[in-house]
C-alpha positions as CSV (number, residue, x, y, z in Angstrom):
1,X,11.9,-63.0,21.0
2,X,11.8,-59.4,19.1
3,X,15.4,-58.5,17.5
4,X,15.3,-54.7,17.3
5,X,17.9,-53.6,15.2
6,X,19.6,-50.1,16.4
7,X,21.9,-49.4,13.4
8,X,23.4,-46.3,13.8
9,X,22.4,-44.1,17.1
10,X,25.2,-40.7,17.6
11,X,28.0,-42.7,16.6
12,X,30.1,-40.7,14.6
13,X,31.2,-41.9,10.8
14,X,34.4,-42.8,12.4
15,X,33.0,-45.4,14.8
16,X,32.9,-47.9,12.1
17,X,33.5,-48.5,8.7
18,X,30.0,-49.9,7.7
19,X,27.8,-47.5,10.4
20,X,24.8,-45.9,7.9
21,X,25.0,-42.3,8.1
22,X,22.9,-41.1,5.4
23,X,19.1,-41.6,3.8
24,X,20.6,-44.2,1.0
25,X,22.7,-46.5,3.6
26,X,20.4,-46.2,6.6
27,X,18.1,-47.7,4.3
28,X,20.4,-50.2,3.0
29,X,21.4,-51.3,6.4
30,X,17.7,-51.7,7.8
31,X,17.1,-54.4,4.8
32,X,19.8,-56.0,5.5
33,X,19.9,-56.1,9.2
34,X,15.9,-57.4,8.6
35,X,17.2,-60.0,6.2
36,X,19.4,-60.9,8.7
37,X,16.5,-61.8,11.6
38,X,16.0,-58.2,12.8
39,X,12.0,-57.7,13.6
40,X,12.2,-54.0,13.8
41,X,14.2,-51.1,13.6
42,X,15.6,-48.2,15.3
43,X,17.5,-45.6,13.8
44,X,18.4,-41.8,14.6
45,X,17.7,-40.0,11.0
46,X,20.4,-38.3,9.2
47,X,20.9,-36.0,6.8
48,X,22.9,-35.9,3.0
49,X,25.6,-34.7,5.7
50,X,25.5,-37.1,8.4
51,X,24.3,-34.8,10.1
52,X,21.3,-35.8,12.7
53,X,18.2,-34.2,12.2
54,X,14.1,-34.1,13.4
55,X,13.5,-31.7,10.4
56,X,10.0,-32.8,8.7
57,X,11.3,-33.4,5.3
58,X,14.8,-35.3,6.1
59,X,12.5,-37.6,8.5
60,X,9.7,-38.2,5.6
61,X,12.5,-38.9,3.2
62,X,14.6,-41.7,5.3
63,X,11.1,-43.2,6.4
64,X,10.2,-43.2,2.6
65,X,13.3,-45.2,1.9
66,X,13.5,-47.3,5.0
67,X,9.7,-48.5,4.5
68,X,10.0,-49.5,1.2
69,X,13.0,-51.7,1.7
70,X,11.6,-53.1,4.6
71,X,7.7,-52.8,4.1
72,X,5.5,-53.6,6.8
73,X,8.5,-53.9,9.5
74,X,8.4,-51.5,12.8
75,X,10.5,-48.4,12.4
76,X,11.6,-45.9,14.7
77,X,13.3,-43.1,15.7
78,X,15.4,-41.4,18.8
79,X,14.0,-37.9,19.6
80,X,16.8,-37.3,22.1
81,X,17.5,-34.0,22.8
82,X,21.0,-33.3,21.9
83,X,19.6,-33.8,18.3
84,X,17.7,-30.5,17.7
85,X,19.7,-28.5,20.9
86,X,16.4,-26.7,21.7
87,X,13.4,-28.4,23.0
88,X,10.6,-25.6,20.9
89,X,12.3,-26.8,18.4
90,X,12.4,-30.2,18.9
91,X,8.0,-30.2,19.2
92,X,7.4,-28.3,16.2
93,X,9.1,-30.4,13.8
94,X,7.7,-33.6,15.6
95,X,4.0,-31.8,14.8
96,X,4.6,-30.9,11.6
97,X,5.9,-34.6,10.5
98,X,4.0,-35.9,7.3
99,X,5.0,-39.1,8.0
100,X,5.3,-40.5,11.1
101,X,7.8,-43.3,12.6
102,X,6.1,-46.4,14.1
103,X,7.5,-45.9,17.7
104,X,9.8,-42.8,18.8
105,X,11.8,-42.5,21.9
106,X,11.6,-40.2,25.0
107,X,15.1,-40.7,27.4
108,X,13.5,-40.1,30.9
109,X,17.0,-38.6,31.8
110,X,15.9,-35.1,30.0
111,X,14.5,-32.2,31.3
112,X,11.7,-32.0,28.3
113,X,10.9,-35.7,28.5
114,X,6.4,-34.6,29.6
115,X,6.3,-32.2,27.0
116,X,7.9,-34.6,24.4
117,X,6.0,-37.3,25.4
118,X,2.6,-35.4,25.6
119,X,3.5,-34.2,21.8
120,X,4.1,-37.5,20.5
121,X,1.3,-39.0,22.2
122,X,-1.2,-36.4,20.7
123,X,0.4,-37.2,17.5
124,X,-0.5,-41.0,17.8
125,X,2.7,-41.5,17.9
126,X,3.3,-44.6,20.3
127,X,6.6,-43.5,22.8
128,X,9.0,-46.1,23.8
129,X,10.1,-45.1,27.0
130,X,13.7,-44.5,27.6
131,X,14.6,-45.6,31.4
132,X,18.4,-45.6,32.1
133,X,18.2,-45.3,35.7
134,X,15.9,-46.5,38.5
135,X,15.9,-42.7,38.9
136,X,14.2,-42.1,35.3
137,X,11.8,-45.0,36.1
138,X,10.7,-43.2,39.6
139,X,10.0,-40.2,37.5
140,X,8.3,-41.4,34.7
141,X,5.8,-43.5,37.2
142,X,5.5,-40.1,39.1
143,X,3.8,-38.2,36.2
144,X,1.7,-40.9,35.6
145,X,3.1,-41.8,32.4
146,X,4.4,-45.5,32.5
147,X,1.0,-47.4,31.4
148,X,0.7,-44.5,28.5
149,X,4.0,-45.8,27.2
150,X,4.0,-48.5,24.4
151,X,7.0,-50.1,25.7
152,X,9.5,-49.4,28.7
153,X,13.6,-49.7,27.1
154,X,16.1,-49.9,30.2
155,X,19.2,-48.9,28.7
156,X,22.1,-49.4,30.4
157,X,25.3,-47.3,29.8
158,X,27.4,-49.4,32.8
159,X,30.1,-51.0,31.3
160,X,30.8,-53.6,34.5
161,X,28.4,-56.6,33.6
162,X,27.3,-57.5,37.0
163,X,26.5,-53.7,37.7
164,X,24.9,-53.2,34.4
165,X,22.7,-56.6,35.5
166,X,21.9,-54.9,39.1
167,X,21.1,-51.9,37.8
168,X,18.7,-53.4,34.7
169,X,17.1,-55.6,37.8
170,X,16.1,-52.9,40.0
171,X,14.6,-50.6,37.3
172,X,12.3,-53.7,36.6
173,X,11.3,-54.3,40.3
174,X,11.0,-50.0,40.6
175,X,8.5,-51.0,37.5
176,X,7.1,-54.0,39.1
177,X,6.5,-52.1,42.2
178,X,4.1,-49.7,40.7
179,X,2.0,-52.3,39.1
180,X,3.1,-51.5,35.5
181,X,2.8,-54.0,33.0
182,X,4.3,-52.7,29.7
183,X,6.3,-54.7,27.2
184,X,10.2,-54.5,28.4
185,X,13.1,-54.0,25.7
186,X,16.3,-54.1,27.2
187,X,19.5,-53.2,26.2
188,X,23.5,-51.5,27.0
189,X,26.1,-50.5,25.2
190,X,29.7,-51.6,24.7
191,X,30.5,-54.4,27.1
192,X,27.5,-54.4,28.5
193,X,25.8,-55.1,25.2
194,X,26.2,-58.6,25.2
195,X,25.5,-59.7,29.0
196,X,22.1,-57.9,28.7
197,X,21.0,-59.5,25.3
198,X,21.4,-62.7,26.8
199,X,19.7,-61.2,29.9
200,X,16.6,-60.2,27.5
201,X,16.5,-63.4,25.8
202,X,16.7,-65.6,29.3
203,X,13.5,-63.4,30.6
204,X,11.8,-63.3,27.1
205,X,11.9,-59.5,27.0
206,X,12.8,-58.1,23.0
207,X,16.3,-57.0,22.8
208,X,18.2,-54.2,20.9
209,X,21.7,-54.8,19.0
210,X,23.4,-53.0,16.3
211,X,26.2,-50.3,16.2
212,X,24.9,-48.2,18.1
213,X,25.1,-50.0,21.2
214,X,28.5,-51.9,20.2
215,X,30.8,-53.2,17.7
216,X,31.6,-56.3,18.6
217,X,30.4,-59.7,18.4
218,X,29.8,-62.1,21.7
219,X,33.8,-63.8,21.3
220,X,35.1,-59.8,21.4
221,X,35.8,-59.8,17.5
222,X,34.7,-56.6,15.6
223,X,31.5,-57.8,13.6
224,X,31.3,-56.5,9.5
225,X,27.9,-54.5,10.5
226,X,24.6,-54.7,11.7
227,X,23.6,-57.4,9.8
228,X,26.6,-59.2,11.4
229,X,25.6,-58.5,15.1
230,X,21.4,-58.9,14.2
231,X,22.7,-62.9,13.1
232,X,24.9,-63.5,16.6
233,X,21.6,-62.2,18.5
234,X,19.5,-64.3,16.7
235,X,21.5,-67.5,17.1
């Protein structure tokens, strides 16, 4: 079973006291959340401010830190668009990287998502495929894309569990369908965290947990950080 650690994703500072918001403590909080059973790592790279970025230099400076805390373990990053606001903008900082995550993420729910993934994949970069909807699935098999991705994520943002099992069910037989035979991560968010870990682990697909996707542990009590929610998932 992989553990990938998300440790901070879009949450805001505010979200919890122990969330990693800048190069020094998004590094911290990978080595711990590794130490703690985590077999890779996702994070969305911020700035001094907090701030979330795709700017060459902030992203060579967290990878620096993250990788020597936590050498030789996966790392990478969300692309998503809200990051840079403007999707030129977005493709020339992703070319001019000097060094370059592990995995990155393209959410099949934006407009941009070829163009990204076309960039990425030029840049050897290998694309974890975002698919939060049976929609986004449908699409992404439509331009031909699914056996080019490294991995397919379902993300689910439903918060009802039984829903957020339905819906994580038929984006695996929309994948199933079209003969695609990718590694599965799968993951949600809030209350719907926990029923779809334990979904991941009973079908042996790698699962995602950390603060970006919830706070809380599986009894409903606020966990200290991601180190904290990386040991539930692994026990």
């Amino acid at each position: 079973m992989i553990i990938q650690a998300c440790i901070n994703g879009a949450r805001p500072a505010s979200f919890h006291p122990a969330l990693p918001t800048t190069p020094d403590a998004i590094a911290a909080d990978a080595a711990a959340a590794v130490a703690a059973g985590a077999h890779e790592v996702h994070l969305h790279v911020r700035d001094a401010s907090g701030a979330e970025t795709l700017a060459p230099a902030t992203v060579e400076h967290v990878l620096r830190l993250v990788r020597a805390r936590v050498p030789g373990t996966l790392v990478g990053i969300s692309t998503g668009a809200w990051i840079e606001r403007d999707d030129d903008r977005r493709l020339a900082h992703i070319g001019a990287w000097p060094v370059r995550p592990d995995y990155a993420g393209v959410n099949f729910n934006e407009p941009g998502a070829p163009g990204l993934f076309e960039r990425l994949f030029r840049c050897a970069i290998p694309v974890e495929a975002g698919l939060a909807t049976v929609a986004d699935a449908e699409r992404m098999i439509r331009l031909q894309l699914g056996e080019r991705a490294w991995r397919h994520a379902i993300e689910i943002g439903e918060q009802d569990s039984a829903a957020a099992i339905a819906q994580a069910e038929a984006i695996l037989a929309t994948l199933a369908h079209a003969g695609l035979t990718r590694p599965i991560l799968l993951h949600g968010f809030d209350d719907s965290a926990w029923p779809l870990a334990r979904m991941a682990r009973a079908r042996g697909f790698a699962l995602r947990i950390g603060l970006e996707d919830t706070s809380q542990l599986p009894d409903g009590t606020v966990a200290a950080g991601n180190a904290d929610l990386v040991r539930a998932a692994a026990a």
